[in-house]
C-alpha positions as CSV (number, residue, x, y, z in Angstrom):
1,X,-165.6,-34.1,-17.2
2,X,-162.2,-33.5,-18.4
3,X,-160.1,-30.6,-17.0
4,X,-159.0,-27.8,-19.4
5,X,-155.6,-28.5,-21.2
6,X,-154.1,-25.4,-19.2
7,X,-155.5,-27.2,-15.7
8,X,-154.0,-30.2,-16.5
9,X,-150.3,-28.5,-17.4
10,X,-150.3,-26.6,-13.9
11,X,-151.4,-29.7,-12.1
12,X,-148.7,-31.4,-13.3
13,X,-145.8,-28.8,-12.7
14,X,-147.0,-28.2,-8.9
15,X,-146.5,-32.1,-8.4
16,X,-142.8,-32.3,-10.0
17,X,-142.1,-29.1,-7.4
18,X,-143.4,-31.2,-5.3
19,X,-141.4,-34.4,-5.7
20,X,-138.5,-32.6,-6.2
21,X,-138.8,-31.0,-2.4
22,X,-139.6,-34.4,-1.4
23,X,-136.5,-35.7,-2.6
24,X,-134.5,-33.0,-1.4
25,X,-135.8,-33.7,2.3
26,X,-135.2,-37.1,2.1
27,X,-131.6,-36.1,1.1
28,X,-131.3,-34.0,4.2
29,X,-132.7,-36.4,6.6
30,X,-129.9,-38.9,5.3
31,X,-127.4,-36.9,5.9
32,X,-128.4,-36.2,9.5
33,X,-128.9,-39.8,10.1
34,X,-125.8,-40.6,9.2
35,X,-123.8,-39.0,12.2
36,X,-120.2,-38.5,11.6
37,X,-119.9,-40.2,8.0
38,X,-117.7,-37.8,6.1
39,X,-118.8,-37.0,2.4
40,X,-114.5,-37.5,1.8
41,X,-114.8,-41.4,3.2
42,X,-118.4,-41.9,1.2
43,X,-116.2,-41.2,-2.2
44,X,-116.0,-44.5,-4.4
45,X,-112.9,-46.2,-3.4
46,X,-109.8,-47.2,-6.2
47,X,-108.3,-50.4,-6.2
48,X,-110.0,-53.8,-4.8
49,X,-112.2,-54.2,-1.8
50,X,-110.7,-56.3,1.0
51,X,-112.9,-57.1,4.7
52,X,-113.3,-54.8,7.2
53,X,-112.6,-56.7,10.1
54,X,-109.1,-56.7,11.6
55,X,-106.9,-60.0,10.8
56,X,-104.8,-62.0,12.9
57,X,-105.2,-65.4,11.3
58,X,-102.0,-66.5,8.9
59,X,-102.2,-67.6,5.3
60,X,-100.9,-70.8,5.8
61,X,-102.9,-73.4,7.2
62,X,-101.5,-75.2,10.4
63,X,-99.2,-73.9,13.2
64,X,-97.7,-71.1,12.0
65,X,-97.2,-67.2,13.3
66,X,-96.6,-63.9,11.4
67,X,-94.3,-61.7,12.2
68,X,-94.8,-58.3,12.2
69,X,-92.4,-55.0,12.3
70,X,-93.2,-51.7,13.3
71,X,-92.6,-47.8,12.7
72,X,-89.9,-47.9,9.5
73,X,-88.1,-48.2,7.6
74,X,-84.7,-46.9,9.4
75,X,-81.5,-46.5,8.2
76,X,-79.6,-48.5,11.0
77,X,-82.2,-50.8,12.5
78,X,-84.2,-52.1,8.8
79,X,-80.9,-53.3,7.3
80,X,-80.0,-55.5,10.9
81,X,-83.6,-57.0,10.7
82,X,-83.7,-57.7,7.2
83,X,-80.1,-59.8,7.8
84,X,-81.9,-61.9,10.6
85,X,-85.6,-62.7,8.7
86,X,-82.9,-64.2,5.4
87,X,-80.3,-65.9,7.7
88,X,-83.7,-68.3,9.2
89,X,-85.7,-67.8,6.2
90,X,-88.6,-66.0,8.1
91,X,-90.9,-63.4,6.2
92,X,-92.5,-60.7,7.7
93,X,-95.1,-57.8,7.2
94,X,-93.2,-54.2,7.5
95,X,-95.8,-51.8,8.9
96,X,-94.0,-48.4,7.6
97,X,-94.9,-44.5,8.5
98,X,-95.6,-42.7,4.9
99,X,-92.7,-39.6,5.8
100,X,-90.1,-42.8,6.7
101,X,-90.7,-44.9,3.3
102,X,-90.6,-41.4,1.5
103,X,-87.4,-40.6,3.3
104,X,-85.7,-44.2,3.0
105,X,-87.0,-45.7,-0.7
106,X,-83.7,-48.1,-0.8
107,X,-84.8,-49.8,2.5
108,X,-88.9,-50.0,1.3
109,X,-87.4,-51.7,-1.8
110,X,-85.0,-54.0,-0.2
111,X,-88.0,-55.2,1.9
112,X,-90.0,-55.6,-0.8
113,X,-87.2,-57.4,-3.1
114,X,-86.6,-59.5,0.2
115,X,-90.2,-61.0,-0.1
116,X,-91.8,-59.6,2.4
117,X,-94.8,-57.5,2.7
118,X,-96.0,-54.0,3.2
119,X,-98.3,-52.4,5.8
120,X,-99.7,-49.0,5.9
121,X,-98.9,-47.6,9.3
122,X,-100.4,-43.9,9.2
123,X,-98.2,-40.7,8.3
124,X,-98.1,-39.4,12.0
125,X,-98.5,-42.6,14.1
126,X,-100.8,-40.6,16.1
127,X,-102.1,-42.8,18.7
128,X,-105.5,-40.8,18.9
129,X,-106.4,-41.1,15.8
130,X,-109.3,-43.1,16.9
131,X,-110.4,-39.4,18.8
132,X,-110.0,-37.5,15.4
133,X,-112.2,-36.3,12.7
134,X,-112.6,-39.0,9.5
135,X,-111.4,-36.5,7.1
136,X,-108.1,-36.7,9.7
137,X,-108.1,-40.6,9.5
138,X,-108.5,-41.0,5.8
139,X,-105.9,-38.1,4.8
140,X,-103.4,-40.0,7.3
141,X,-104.0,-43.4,6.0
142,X,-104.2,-42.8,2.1
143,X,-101.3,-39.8,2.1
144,X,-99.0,-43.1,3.5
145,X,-100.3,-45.4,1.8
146,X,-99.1,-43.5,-1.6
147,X,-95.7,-42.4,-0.2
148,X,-95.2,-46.3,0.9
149,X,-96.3,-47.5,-2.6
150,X,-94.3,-44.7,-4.6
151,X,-91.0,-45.8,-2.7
152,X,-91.6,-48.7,-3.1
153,X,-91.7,-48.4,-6.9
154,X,-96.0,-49.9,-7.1
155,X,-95.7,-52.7,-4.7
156,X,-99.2,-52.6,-3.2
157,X,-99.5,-52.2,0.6
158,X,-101.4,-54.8,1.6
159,X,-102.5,-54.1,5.0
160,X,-103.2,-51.1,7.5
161,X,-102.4,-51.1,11.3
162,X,-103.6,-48.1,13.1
163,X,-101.2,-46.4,14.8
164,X,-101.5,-48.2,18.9
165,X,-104.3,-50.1,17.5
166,X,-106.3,-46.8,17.1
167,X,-109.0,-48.2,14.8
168,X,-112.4,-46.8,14.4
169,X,-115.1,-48.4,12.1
170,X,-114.4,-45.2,9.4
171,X,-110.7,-45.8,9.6
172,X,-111.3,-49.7,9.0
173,X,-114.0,-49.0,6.1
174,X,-111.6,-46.2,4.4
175,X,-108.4,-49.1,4.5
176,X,-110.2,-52.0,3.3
177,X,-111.6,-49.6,0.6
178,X,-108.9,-49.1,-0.7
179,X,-107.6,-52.7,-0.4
180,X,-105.9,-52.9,2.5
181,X,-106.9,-54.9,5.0
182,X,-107.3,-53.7,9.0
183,X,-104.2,-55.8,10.6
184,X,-104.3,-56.5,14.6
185,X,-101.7,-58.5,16.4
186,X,-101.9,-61.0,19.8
187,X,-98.5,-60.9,20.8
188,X,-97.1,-57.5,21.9
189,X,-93.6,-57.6,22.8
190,X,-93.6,-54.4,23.9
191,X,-89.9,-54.3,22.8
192,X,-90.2,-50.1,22.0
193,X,-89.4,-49.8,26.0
194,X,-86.3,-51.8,25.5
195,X,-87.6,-54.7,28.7
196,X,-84.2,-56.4,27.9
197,X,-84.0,-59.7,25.6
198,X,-85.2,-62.2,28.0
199,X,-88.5,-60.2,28.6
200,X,-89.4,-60.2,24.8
201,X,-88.8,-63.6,24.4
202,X,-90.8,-64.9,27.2
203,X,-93.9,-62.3,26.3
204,X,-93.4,-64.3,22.9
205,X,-93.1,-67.7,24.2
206,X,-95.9,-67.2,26.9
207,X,-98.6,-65.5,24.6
208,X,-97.9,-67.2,20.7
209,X,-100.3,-69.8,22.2
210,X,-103.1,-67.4,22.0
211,X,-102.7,-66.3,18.6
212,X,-100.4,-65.9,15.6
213,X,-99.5,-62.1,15.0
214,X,-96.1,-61.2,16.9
215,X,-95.8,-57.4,17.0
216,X,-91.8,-55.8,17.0
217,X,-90.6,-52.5,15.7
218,X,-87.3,-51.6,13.9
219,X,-87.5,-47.8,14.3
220,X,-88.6,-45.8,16.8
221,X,-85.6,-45.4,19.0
222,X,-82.2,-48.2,19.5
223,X,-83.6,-51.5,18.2
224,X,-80.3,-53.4,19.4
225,X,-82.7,-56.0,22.1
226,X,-85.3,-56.7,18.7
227,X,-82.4,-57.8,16.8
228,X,-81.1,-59.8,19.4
229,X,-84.2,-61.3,20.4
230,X,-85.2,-62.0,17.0
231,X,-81.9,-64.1,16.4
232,X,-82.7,-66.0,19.1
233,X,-86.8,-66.6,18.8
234,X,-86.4,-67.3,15.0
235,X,-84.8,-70.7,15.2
236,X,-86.6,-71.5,18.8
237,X,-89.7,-71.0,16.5
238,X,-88.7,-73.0,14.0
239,X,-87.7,-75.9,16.0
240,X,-90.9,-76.0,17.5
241,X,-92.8,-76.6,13.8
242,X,-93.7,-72.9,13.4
243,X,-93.9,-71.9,10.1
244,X,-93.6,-68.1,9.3
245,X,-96.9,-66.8,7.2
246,X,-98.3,-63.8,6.6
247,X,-102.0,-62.4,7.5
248,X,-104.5,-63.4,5.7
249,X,-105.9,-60.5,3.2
């Protein structure tokens, strides 16, 4: 038998209500589920969608290494590196600090008008980043990378490097999102202590078997040992059939 008209209307309002609550609870559960996921880092990313996973590899196919420089652009230290990578025809990736491109434009566009490539290396190079909420990561990594790209008059910033190699699977997600891709590195110089010029080239010489990505810095503190060493490790490199790439994107 059928069920009066007015039956049939308040049936069917109780079961949107309660589809509606249903949805809502799903919602909820979500969101609990998915731990420490910021709502800022689930936005719809600009620009193009790169990997995740931190690089190391080089562009160019066979023996080759990239070189990669840390913690700039400075005033004193850019200008002598810049001199070295031209005299041996080497390019390299320049892993910059947002407030140091904003401060030094001329230098982020001499790179840039040199061939080489940019890097997003975090506003504060904080080391813990890896320890710090995602909103944190994300404002650190996309406030650079605009100051980087706005010096540099729209080149895009290819890469990001966290700050010590402070990555966490947010920070890597929020980069490659906004097309940069997570950059590592096998060789660490450690020239930032200053070990002396001999030290740096035989970390290089003794671990560029293991993988491609040299890591060297021209800010930070006196840079005098990286030039040095890099005047001498450039045509050592060459001479031993290493070509000088960049990382992959």
């Amino acid at each position: 038998m059928a069920l009066p008209k007015r039956h049939r209307n308040r049936i069917a309002a109780t079961a949107a209500v309660l589809a509606i609550a249903g949805g809502t609870l799903a919602v909820a559960v979500n969101d609990r589920e998915s731990g420490s996921t910021s709502r800022a880092a689930e936005r719809p990313a600009a620009g193009r969608t790169v990997s995740q996973e931190i690089e190391h590899l080089p562009e160019d196919s066979g023996k080759a290494v990239n070189l990669t420089i840390d913690d700039g652009p400075d005033p004193t230290w850019t200008p002598k590196v810049l001199n070295v990578l031209k005299e041996y025809g080497a390019k390299a990736t320049f892993c910059m600090t947002g407030p140091n491109a904003q401060k030094h434009p001329d230098l982020v566009k001499q790179v840039v008008a040199a061939g080489h490539r940019l890097c997003d290396h975090s506003m504060s190079h904080d080391t813990r980043m890896d320890k710090k909420p995602v909103e944190y990561q994300e404002k650190e990594i996309l406030d650079a990378r605009k100051l980087i790209e706005d010096a540099s008059g729209g080149e895009p910033v290819r890469y990001y490097r966290a700050p010590g190699g402070a990555f966490t699977p947010d920070s890597r997600r929020i980069a490659a999102g906004h097309g940069m891709r997570p950059l590592g590195w096998n060789v660490d110089t450690k020239d930032f202590e200053r070990p002396g010029v001999q030290k740096i080239l035989d970390t290089v010489r003794r671990e560029v078997g293991k993988g491609p990505t040299i890591l060297m810095h021209d800010a930070g503190g006196p840079r005098t040992q990286t030039v040095e060493a890099l005047g001498r490790l450039l045509p050592e490199l060459k001479q031993e059939g290493y070509a000088f790439s960049f990382p992959r994107t």
